[in-house]
N, C-alpha and C positions, 0 to 999 in steps of 0.2 A: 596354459599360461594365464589366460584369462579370469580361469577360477581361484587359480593364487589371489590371484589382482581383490577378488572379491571379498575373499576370504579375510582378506586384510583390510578389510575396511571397517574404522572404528564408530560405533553408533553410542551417542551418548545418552542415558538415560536419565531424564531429568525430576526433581519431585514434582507432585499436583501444583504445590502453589505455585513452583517457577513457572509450568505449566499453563496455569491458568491466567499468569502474570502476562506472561505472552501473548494466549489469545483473547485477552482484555487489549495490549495495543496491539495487536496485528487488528481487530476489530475498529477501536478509536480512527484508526493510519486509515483502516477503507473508508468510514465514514467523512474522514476528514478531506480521503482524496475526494469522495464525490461531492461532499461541501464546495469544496476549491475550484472542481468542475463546472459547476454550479454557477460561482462567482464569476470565472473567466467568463462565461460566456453574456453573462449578465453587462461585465465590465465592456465587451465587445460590441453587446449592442450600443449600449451609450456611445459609444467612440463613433460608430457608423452612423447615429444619430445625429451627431454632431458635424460629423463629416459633411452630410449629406445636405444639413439646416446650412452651409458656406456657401 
């Protein structure tokens, strides 16, 4: 049954540049998450900074 299941499973094949379109943003999206990461935690010290100066 199982291998039915597989069988039928449709895989799209896409050209280079769609390709490389994607792994240009999937790349940007990581970099941007660890940017953001970055931020938050930057933005958090200030906040505890501040906190802590009341």
């Amino acid at each position: 049954m199982q291998s039915k299941m597989i069988n039928a499973v449709l895989i799209l094949l896409l050209g280079l540049s769609i390709q490389e379109t994607i792994e240009s943003k999937i790349t940007q999206s990581l970099a941007l998450r660890t940017k953001a990461k970055a931020l938050l935690e930057k933005a958090k010290a200030k906040v505890e900074a501040k906190i802590n100066l009341s």
